[in-house]
PAKENU-857506 format. One line per field, with one value per atom (N, C-alpha, C): residue in three letters; residue number from 1; atom name; x, y, z negated. Coordinates in pm, whole numbers, plus 32768, in hexadecimal, padded with zeros to 4 digits. Example, Ala and Ser with C-alpha at 12.3 -4.5 7.8 and 13.67 -1.06 7.14 Angstrom:
<sites>
residuo <- ALA|ALA|ALA|SER|SER|SER .
num <- 1|1|1|2|2|2 .
atomo <- N|CA|C|N|CA|C .
c1 <- 8527|84CE|8528|8505|8557|850A .
c2 <- 7DC7|7E3E|7EB6|7F1F|7F96|8003 .
c3 <- 7CF4|7CF4|7CF4|7D3C|7D36|7CED .
</sites>
This chain:
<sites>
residuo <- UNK|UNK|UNK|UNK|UNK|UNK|UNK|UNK|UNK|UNK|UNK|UNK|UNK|UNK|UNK|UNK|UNK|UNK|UNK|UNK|UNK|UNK|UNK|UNK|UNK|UNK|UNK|UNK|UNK|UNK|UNK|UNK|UNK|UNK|UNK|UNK|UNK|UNK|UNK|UNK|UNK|UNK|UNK|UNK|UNK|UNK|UNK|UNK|UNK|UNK|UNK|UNK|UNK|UNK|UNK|UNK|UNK|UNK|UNK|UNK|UNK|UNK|UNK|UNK|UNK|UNK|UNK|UNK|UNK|UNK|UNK|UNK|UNK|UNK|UNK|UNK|UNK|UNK|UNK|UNK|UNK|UNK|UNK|UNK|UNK|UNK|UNK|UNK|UNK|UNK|UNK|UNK|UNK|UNK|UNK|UNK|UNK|UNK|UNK|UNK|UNK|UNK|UNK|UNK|UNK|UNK|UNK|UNK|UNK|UNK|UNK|UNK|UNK|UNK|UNK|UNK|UNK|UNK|UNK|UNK|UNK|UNK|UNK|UNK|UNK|UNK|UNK|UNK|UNK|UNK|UNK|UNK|UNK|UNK|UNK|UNK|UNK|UNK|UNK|UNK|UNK|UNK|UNK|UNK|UNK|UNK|UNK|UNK|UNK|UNK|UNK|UNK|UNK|UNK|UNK|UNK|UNK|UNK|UNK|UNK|UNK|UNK|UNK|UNK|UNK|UNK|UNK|UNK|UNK|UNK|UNK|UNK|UNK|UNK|UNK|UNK|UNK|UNK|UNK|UNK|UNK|UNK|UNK|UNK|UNK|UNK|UNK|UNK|UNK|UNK|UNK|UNK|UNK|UNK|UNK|UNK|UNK|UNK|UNK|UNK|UNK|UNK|UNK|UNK|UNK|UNK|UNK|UNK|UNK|UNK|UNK|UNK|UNK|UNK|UNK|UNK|UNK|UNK|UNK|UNK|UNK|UNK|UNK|UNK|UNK|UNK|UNK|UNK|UNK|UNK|UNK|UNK|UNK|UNK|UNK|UNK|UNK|UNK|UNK|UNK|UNK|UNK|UNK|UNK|UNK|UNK|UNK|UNK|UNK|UNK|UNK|UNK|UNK|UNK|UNK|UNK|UNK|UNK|UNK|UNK|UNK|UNK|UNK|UNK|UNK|UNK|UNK|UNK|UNK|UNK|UNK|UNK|UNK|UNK|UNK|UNK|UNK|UNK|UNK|UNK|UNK|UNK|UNK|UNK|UNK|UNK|UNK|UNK|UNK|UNK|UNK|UNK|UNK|UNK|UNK|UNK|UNK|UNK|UNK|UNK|UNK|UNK|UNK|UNK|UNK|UNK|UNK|UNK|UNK|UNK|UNK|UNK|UNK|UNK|UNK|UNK|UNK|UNK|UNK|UNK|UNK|UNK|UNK|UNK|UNK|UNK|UNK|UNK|UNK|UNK|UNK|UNK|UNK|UNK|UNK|UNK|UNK|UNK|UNK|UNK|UNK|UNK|UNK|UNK|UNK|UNK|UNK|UNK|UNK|UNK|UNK|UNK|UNK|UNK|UNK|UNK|UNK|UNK|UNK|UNK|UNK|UNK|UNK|UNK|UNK|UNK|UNK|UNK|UNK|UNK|UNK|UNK|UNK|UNK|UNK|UNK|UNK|UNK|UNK|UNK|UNK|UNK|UNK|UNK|UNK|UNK|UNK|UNK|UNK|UNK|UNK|UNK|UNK|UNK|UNK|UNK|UNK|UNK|UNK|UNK|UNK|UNK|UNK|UNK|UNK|UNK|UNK|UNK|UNK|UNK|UNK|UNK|UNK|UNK|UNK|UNK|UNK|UNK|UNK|UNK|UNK|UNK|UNK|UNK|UNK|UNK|UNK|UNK|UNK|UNK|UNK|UNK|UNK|UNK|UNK|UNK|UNK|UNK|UNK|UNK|UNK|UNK|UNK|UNK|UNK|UNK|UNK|UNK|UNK|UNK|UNK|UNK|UNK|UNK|UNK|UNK|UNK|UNK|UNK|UNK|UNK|UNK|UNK|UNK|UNK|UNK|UNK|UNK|UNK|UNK|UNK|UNK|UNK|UNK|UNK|UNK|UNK|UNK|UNK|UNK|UNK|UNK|UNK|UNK|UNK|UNK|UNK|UNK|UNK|UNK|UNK|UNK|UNK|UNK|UNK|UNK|UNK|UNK|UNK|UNK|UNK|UNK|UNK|UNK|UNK|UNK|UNK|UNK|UNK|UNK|UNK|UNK|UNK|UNK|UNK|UNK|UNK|UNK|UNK|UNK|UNK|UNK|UNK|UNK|UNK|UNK|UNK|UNK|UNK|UNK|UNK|UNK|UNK|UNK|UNK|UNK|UNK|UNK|UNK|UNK|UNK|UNK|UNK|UNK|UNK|UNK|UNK|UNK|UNK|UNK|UNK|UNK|UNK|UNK|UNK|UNK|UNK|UNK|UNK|UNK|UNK|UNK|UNK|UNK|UNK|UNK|UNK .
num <- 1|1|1|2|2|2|3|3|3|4|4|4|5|5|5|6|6|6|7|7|7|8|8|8|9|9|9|10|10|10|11|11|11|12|12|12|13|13|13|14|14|14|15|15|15|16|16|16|17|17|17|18|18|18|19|19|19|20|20|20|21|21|21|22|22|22|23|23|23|24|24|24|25|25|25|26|26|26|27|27|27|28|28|28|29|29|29|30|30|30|31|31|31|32|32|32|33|33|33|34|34|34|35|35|35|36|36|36|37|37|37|38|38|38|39|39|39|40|40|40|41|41|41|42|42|42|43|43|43|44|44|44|45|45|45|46|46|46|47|47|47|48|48|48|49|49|49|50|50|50|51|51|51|52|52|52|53|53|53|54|54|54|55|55|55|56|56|56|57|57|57|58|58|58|59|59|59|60|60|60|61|61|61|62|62|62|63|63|63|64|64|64|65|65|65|66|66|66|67|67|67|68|68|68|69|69|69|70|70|70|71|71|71|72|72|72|73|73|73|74|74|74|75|75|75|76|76|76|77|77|77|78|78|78|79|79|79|80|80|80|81|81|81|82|82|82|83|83|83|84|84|84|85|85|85|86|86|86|87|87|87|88|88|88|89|89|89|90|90|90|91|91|91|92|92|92|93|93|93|94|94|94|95|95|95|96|96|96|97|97|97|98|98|98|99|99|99|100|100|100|101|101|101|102|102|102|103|103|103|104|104|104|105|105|105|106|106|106|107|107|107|108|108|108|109|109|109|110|110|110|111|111|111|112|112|112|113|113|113|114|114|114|115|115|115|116|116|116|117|117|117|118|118|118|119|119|119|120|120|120|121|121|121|122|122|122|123|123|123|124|124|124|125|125|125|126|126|126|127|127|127|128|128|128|129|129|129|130|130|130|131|131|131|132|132|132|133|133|133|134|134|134|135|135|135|136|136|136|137|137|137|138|138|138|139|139|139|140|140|140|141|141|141|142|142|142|143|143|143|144|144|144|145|145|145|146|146|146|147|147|147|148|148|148|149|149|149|150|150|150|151|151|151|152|152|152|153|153|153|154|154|154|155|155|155|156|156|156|157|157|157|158|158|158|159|159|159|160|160|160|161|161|161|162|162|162|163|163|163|164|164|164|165|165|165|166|166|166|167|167|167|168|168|168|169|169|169|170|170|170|171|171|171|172|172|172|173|173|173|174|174|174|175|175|175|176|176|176|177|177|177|178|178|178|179|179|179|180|180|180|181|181|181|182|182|182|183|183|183|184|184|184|185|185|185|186|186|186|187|187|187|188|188|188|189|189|189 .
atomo <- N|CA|C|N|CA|C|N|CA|C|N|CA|C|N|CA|C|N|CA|C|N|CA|C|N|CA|C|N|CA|C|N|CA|C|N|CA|C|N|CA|C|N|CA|C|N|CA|C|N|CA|C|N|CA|C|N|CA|C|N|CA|C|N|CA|C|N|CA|C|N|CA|C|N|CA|C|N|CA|C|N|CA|C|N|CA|C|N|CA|C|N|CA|C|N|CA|C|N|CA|C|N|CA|C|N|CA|C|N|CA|C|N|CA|C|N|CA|C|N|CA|C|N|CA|C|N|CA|C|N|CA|C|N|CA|C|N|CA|C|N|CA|C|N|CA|C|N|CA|C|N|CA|C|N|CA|C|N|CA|C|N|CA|C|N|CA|C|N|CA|C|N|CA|C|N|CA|C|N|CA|C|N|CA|C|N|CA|C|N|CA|C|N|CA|C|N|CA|C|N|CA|C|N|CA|C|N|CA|C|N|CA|C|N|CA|C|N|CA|C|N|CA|C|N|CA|C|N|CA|C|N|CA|C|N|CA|C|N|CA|C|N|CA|C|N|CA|C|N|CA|C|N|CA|C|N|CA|C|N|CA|C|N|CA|C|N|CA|C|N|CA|C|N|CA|C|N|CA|C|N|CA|C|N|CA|C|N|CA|C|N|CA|C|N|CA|C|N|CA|C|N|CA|C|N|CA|C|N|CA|C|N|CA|C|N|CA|C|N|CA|C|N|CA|C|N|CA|C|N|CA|C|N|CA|C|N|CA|C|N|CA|C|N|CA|C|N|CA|C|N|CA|C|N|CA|C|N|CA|C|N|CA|C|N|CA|C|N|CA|C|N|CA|C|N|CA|C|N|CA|C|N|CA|C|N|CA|C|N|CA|C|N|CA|C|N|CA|C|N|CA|C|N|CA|C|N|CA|C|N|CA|C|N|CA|C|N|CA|C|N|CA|C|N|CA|C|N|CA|C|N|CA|C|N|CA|C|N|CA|C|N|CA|C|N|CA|C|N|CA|C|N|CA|C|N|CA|C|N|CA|C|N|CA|C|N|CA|C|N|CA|C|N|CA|C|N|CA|C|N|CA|C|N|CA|C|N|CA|C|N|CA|C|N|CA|C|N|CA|C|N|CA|C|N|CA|C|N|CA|C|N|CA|C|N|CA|C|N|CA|C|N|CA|C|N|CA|C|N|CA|C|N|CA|C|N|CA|C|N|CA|C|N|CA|C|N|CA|C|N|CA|C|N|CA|C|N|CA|C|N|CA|C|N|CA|C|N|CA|C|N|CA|C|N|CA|C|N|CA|C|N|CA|C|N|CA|C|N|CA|C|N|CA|C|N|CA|C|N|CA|C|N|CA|C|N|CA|C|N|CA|C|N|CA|C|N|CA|C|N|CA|C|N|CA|C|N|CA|C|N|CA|C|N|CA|C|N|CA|C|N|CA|C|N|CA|C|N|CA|C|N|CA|C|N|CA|C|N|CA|C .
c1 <- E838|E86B|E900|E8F9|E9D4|E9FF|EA84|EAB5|EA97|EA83|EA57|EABA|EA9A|EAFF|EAE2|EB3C|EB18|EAD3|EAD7|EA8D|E9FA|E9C8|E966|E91F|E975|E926|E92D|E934|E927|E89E|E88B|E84B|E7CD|E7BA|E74B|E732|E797|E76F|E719|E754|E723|E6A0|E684|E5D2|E57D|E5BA|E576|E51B|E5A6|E598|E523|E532|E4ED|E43A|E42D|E39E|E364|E2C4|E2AB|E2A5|E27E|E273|E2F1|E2FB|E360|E3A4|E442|E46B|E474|E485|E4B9|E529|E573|E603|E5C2|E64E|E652|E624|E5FE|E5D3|E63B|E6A7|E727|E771|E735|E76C|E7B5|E790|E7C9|E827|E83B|E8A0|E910|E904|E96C|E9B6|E955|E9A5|E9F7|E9DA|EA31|EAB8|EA8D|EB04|EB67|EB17|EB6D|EBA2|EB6C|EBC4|EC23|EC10|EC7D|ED1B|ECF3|ED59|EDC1|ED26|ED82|EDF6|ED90|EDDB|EE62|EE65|EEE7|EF56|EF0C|EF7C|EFBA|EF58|EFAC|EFD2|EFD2|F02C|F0B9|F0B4|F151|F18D|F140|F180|F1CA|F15E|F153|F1A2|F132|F146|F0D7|F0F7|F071|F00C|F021|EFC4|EF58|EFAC|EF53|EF0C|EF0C|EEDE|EE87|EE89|EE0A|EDA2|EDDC|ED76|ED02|ED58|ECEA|ECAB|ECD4|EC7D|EC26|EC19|EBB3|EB57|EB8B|EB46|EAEC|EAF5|EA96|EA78|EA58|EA01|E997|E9D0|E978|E926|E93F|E90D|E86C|E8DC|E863|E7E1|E857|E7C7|E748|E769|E6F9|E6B9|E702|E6A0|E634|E685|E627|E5C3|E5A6|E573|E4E7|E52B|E4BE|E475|E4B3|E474|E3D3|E40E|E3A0|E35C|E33F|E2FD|E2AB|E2D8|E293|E223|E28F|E223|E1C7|E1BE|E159|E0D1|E10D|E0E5|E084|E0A8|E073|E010|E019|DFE0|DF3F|DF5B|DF21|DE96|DEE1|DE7C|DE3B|DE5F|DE05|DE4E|DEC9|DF04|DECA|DE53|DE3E|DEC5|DECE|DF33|DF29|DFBE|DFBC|E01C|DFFD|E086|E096|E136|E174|E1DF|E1D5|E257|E2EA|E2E0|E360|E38D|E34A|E37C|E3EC|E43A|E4B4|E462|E49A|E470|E48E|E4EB|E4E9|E4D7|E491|E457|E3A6|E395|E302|E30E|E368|E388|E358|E399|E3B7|E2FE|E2D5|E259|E1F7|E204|E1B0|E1AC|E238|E252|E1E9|E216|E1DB|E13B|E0FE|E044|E056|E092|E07D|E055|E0B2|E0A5|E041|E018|DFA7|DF3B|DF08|DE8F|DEAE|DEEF|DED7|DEC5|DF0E|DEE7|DE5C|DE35|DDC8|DD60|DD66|DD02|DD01|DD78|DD8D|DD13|DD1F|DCD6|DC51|DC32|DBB9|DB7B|DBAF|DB7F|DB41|DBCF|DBBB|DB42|DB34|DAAD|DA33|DA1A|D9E8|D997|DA09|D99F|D976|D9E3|D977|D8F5|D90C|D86A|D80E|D809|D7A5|D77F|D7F4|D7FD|D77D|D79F|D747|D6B2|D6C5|D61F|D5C7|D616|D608|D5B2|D5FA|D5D8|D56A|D579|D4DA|D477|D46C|D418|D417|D407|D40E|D3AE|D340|D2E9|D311|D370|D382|D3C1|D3A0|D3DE|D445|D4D0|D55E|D54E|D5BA|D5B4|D615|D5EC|D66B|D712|D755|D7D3|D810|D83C|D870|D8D8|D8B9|D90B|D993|DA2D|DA86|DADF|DAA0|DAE5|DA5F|DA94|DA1B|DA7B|DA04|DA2A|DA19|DAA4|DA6A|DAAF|DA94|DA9E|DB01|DB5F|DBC0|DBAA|DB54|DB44|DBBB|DC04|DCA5|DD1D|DD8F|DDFE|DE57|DE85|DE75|DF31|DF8C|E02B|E036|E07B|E09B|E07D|E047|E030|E05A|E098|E07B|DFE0|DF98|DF18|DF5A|DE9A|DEE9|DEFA|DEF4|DF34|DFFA|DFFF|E09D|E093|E028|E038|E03E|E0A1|E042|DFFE|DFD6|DF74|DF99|DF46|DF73|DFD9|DFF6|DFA1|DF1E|DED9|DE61|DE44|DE1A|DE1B|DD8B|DD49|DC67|DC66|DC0D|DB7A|DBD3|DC24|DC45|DBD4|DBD1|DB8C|DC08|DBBF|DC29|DBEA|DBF0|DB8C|DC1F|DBF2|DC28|DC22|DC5E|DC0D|DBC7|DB44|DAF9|DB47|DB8D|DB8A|DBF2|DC4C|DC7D|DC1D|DBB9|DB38|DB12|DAF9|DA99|DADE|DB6E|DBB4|DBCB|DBD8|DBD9|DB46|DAD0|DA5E|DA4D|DA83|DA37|DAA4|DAFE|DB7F|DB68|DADD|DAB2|DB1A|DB8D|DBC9|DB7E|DB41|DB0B|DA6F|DA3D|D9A0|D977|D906|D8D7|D881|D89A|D864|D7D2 .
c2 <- DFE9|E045|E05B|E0C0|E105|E0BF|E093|E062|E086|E013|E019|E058|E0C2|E0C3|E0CE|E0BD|E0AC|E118|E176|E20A|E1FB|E1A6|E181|E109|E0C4|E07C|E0A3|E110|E139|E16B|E1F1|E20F|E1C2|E17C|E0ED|E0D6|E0B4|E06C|E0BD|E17E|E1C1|E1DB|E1BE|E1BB|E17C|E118|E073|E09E|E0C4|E0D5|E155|E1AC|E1FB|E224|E1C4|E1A8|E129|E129|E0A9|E06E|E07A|E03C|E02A|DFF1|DFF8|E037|E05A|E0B7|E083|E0FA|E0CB|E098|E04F|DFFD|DFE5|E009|DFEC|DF5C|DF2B|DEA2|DE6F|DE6D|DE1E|DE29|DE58|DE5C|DDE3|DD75|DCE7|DCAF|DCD0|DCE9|DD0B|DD87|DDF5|DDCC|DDB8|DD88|DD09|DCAA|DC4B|DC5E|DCAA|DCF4|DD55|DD94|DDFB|DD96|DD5A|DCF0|DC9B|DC7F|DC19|DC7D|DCE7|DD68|DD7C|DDA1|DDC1|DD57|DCD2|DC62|DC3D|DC39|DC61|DCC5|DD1B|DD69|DD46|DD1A|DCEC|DCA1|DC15|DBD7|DC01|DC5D|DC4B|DCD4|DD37|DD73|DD45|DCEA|DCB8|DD38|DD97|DDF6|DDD9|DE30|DE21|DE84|DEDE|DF79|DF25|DEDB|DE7A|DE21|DDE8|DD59|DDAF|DDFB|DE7E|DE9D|DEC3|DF28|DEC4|DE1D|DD99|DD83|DD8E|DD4A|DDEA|DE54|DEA3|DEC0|DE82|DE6E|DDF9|DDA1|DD41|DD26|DD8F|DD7D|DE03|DE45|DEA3|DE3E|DE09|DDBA|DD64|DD1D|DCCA|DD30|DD93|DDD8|DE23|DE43|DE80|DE08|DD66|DD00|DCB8|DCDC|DCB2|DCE9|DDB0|DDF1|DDB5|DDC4|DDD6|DD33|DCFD|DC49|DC5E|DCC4|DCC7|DD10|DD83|DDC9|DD73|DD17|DCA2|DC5C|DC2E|DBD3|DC4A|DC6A|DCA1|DCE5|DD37|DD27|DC95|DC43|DBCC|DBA4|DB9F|DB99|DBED|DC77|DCF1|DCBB|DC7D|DC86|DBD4|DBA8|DB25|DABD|DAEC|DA80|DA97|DB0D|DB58|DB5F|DB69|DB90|DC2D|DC6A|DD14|DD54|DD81|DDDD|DE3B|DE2C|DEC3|DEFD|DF4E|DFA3|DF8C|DFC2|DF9F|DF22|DE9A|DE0C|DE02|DDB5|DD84|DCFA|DCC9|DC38|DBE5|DBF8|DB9F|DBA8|DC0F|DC24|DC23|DC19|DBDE|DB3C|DAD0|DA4F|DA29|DA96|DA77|DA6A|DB04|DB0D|DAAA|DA71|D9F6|D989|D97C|D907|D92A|D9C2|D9C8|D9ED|D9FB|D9E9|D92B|D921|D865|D853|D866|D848|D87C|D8CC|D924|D911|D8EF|D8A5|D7F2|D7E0|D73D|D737|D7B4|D7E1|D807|D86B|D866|D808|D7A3|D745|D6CE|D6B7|D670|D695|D745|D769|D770|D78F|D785|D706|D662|D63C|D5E0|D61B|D611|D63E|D6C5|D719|D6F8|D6DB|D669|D5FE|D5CA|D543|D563|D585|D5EB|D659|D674|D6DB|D640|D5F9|D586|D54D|D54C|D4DE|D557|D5E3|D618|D621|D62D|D618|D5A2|D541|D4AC|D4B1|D4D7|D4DA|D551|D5B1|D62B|D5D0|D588|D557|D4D9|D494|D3E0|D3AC|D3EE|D399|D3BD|D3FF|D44A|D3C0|D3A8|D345|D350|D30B|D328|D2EE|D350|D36E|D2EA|D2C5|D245|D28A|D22A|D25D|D293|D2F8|D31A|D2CE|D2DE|D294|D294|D22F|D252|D292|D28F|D2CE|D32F|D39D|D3FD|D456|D42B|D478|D504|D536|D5CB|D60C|D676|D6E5|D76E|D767|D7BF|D85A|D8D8|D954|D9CF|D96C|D9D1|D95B|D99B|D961|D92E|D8E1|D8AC|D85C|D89E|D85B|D80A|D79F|D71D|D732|D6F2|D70B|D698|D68C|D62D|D60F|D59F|D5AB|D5A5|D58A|D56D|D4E3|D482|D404|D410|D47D|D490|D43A|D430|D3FF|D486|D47F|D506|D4CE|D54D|D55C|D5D9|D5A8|D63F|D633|D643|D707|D6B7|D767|D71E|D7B7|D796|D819|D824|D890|D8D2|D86D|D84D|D7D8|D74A|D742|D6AD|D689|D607|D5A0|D528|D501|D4AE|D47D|D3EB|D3C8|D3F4|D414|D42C|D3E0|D3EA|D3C8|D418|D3F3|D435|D4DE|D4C9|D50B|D5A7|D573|D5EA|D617|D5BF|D5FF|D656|D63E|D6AE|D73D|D736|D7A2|D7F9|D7D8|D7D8|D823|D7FF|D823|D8A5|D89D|D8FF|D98E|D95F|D9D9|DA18|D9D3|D9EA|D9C3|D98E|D97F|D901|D8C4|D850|D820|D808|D7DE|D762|D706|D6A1|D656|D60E|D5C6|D572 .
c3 <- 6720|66BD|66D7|669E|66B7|6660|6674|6602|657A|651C|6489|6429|63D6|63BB|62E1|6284|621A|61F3|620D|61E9|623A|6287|62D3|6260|6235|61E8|6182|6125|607B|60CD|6129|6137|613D|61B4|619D|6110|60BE|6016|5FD8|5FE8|5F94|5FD7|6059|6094|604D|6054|601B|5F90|5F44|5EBE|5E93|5F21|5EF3|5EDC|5F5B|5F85|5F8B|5F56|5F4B|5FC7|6064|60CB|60C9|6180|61BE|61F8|61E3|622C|62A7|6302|6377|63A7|63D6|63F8|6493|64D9|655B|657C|65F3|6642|6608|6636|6651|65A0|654C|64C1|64C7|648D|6493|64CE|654D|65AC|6593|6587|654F|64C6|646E|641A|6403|6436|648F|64BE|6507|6586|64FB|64A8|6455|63DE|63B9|6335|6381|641D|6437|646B|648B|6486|63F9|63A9|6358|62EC|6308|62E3|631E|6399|63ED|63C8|63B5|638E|62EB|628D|6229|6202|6278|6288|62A6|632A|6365|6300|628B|6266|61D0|6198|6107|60D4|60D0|608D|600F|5FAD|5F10|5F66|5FB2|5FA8|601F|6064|60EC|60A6|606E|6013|5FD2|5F99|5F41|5F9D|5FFE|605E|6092|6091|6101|6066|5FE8|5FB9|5F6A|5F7F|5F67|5FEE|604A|60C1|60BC|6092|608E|6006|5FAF|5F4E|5F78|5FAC|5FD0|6043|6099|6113|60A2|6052|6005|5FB9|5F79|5F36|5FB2|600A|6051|608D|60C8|60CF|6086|5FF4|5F89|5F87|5F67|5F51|5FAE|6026|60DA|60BF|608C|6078|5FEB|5F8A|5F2C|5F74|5FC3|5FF3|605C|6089|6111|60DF|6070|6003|5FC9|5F89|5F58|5FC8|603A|60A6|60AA|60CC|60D6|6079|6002|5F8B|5F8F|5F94|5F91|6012|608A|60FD|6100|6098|6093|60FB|611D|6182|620E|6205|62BD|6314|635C|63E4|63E0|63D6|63C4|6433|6495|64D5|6494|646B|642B|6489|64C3|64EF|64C7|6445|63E9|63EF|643B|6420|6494|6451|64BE|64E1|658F|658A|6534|64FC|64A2|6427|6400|637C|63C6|6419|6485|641B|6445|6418|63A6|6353|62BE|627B|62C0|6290|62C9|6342|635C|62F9|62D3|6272|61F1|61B6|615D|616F|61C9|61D5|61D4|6230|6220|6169|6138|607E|6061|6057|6004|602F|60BB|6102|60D7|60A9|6066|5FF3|5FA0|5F0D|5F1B|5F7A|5F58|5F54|5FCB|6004|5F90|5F06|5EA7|5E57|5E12|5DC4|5DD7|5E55|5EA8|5E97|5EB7|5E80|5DED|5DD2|5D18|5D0B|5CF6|5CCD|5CE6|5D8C|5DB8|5D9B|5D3F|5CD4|5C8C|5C3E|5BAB|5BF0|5C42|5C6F|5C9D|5CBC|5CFC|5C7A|5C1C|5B8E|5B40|5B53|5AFC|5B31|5B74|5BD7|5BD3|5BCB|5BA1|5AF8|5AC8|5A2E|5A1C|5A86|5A5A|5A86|5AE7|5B42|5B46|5AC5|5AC1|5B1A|5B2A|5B9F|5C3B|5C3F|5CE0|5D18|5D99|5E00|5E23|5DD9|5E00|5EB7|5F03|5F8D|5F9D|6010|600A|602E|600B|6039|60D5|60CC|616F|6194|622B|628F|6241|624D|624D|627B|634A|6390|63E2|6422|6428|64AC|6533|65B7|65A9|65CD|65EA|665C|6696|66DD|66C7|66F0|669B|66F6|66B1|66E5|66EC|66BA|66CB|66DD|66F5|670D|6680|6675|65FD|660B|65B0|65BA|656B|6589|654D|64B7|6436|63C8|63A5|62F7|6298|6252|6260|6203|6193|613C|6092|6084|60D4|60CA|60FF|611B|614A|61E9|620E|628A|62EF|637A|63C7|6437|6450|648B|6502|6580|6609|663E|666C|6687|6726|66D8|6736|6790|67D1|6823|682F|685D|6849|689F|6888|68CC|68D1|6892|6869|6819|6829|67E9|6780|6708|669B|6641|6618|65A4|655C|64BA|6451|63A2|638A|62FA|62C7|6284|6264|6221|6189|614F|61D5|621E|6284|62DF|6325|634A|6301|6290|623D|61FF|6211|61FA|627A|62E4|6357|637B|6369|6367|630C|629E|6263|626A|62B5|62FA|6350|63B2|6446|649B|6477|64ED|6532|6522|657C|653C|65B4|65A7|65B7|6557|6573|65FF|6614|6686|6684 .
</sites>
């Protein structure tokens, strides 16, 4: 990108603000702004002027508000797709990062509630069906076959896990097997 300049970033804010996706921001966004706050910080140092000291700090509230904005939009993103893996255009690499982090959470949120519900669905089945033959308990740990490529994750024990790359093989704990399974990203053995 050409040099950043503050009329470059209202513009960006008022994108942000304006549409629910993502706007577009150059590759090197992050960069730039780096490179442009340590400029303009420079300069109001050696000027200690008030109008310099104004300009860095409506510069980096504008900086924060369009990171904030692009961070709820990731998350929710994330949220919205069940913690799936999404290429967006509009992502900077390092808003790529952010949103890994945030599928990591929401695939352990989910795999929590999953198996909350879980018991209570076995507990109620249990009770329609007092004579039915409770199934014995599953394995704790459970081999599987991973059918996609798979980046380092937190489970819902906060342990991680991966990265695993297709046709790896990995025993697991049961309950990430079975989230894992029912994602398709990986198959039983």
């Amino acid at each position: 990108m050409a040099d950043l300049t503050y009329k470059n970033l209202r513009d960006f804010a008022r994108e942000e603000k304006a549409q629910p996706g993502l706007g577009k921001l150059p590759g090197d966004f992050y960069p730039s702004v780096q490179s442009f706050l340590s400029s303009k910080f420079s300069e109001m140092e050696s000027s200690r002027s008030v109008l310099q000291m104004r300009e860095f700090e409506n510069a980096a509230a504008t900086i924060r508000e369009i990171v904030l904005i692009r961070q709820q939009k990731l998350l929710f993103r994330a949220i919205r797709s069940g913690g799936q893996e999404a290429k967006v255009e509009e992502m900077t690499r390092e808003e790529y990062e952010v949103y890994d982090r945030f599928r990591g959470i929401v695939q352990e949120e989910n795999g929590k509630l999953d198996a909350l519900l879980s018991r209570f669905e076995s507990r109620k089945k249990a009770a329609a069906e007092p004579e039915a033959v409770i199934a014995p308990e599953k394995p704790r740990v459970q081999r599987v076959r991973f059918t996609k490529e798979v980046q380092e994750y937190i489970g819902m024990n906060r342990e991680r896990f991966g990265p695993f790359k297709a046709g790896q093989e990995s025993d697991l704990p049961s309950q990430e097997a079975e989230l894992l399974l029912r994602q398709k990203i990986a198959e039983t053995i």
